[in-house]
Wavefront OBJ file of the C-alpha trace (Angstrom):
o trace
v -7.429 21.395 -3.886
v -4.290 19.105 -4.382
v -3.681 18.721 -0.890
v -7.567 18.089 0.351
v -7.046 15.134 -2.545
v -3.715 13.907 -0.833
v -5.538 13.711 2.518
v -8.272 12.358 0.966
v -6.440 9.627 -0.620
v -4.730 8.717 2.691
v -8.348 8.285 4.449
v -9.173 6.861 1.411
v -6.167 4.007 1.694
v -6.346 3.500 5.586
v -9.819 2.605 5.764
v -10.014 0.923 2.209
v -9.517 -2.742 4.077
v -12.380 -1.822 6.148
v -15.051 -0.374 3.362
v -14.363 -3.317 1.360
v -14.652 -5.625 3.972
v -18.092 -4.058 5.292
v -18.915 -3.973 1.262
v -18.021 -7.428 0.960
v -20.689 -8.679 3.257
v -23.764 -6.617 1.902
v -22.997 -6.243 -1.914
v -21.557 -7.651 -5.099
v -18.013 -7.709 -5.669
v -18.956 -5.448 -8.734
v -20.289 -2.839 -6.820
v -17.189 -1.823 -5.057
v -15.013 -1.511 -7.827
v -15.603 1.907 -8.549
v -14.214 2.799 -5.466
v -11.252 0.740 -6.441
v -10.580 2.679 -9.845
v -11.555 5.904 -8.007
v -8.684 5.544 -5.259
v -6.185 4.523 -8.243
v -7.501 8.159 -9.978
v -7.295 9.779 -7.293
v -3.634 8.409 -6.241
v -2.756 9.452 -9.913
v -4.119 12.911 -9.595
v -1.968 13.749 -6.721
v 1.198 11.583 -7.767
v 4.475 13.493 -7.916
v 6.330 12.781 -10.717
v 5.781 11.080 -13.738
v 7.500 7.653 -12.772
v 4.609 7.479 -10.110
v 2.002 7.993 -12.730
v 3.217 5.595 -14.880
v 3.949 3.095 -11.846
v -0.016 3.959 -10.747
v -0.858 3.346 -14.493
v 0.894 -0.619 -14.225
v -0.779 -0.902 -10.855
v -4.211 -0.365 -12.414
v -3.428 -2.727 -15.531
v -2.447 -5.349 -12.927
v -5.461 -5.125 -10.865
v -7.377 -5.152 -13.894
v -5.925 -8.571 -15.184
v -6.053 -10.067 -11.269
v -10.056 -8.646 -11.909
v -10.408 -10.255 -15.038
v -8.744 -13.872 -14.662
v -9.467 -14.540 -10.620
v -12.329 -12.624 -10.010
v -13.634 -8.977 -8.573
v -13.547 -10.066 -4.998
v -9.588 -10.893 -5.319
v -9.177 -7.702 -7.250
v -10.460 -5.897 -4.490
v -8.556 -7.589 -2.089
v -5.217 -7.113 -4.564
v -5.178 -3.591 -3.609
v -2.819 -3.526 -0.582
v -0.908 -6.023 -2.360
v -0.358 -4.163 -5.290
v 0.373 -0.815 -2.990
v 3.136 -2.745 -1.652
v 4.602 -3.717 -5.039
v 4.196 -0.298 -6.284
v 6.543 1.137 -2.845
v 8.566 -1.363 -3.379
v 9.221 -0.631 -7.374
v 9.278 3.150 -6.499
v 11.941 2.746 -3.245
v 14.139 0.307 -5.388
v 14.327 1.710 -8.362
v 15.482 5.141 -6.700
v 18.619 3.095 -5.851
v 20.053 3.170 -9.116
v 18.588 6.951 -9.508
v 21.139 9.905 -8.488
v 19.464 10.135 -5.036
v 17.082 7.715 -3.038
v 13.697 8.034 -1.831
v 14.630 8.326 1.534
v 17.736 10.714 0.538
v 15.039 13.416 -1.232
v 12.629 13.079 1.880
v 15.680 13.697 3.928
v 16.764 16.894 1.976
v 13.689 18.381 2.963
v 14.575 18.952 6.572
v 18.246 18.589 5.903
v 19.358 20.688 2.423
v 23.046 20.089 2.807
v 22.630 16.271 4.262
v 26.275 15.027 4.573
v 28.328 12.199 2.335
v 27.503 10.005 5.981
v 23.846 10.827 5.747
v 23.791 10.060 2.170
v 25.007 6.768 2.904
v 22.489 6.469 5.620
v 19.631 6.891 3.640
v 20.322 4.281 0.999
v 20.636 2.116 4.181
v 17.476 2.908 4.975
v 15.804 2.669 1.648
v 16.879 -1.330 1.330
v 15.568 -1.798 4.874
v 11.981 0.374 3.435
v 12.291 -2.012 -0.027
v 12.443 -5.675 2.185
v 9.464 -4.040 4.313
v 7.264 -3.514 1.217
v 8.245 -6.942 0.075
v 7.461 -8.921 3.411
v 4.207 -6.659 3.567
v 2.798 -7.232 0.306
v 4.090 -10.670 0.518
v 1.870 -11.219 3.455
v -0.816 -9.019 1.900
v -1.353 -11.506 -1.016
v -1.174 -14.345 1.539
v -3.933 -12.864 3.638
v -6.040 -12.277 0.172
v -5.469 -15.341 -1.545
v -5.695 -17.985 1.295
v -7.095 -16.351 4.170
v -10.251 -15.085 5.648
v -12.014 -11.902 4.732
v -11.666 -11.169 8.798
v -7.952 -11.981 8.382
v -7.418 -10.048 6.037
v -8.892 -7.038 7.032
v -7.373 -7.628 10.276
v -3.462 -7.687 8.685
v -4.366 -4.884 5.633
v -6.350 -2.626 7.926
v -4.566 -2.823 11.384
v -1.365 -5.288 11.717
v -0.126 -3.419 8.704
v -0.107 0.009 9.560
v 1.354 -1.118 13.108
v 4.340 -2.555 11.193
v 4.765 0.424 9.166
v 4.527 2.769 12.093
v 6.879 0.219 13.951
v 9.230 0.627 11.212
v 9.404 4.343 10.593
v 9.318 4.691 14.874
v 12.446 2.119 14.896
v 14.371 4.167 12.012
v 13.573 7.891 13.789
v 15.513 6.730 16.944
v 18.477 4.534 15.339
v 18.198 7.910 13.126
v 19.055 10.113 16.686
v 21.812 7.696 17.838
v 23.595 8.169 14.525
v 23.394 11.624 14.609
v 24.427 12.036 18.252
v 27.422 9.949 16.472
l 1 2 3 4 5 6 7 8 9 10 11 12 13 14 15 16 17 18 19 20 21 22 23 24 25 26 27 28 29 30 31 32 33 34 35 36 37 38 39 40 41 42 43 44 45 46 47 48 49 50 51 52 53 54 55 56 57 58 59 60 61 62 63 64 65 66 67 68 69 70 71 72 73 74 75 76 77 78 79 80 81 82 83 84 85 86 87 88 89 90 91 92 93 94 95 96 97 98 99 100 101 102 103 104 105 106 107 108 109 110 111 112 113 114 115 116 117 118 119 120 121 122 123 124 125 126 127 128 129 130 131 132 133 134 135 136 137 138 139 140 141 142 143 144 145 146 147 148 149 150 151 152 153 154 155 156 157 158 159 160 161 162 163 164 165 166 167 168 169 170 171 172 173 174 175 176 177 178 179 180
């Protein structure tokens, strides 16, 4: 059940620009907010450890004050934005933990990942911590100032290219600094 919930949640997320969007255009703002608090309790459901709870737990509490002072259409809209701040949180913090984000993903696939892969991954992590700054930078941009095309077009699409860009980009540097 856990894992139809994860992939749920990941449909869920990817097409969220989209369903709000459409939503946007033949409802009330306070229509679609359930399926705003329903992604969030569903992302807390199948969060790891407690750190991610909690984070998911802020997250909500922020959306909830965006909501409440600038409006359920913004709210809605603050979603990617506060996705970003929550990766970002979650990948930085793990920097000052005993082992990175990256570094446990690694060890995975690689148990005994050497002092040089180690290093590698906390590499990596920074370069995944100034992505999901630019990104949610940019996310907020597209939500406060832009237009509900725009955004949908940079949450929903231009997004998801960067972030495949990104993790396509690290695989192969990944290769060449294997190969040594």
């Amino acid at each position: 059940m856990k894992q139809f919930l994860k992939v749920a949640v990941i449909i869920l997320s990817i097409c969220y620009p989209f369903m709000i969007y459409w939503g946007l255009q033949r409802y009330d703002a306070n229509l679609l907010l359930p399926l705003l608090f329903m992604l969030l309790g569903l992302r807390w459901l199948v969060g790891g450890e407690m750190f991610e709870r909690k984070l998911i737990i802020v997250m909500l509490f922020g959306l909830m004050v965006i909501i409440f002072v600038w409006g359920q259409q913004l709210g809605l809209k603050f979603y990617p934005v506060i996705m970003n701040l929550g990766f970002l949180v979650l990948f930085v913090s793990s920097l000052f933990a005993s082992s990175t984000v990256v570094e446990r993903l690694a060890r995975i696939r690689e148990p005994d990942l050497p002092p040089e892969g180690v290093a590698y991954t906390r590499k990596v992590t920074w370069v995944w911590s100034a992505f999901f700054l630019m990104n949610g930078t940019i996310a907020a941009v597209t939500a406060l100032w832009a237009s509900d095309e725009v955004w949908m077009l940079y949450n929903g699409f231009i997004s998801y290219l960067l972030i495949g860009a990104l993790a396509g980009g690290e695989w192969l540097v990944r290769q060449r600094v294997k190969r040594g």
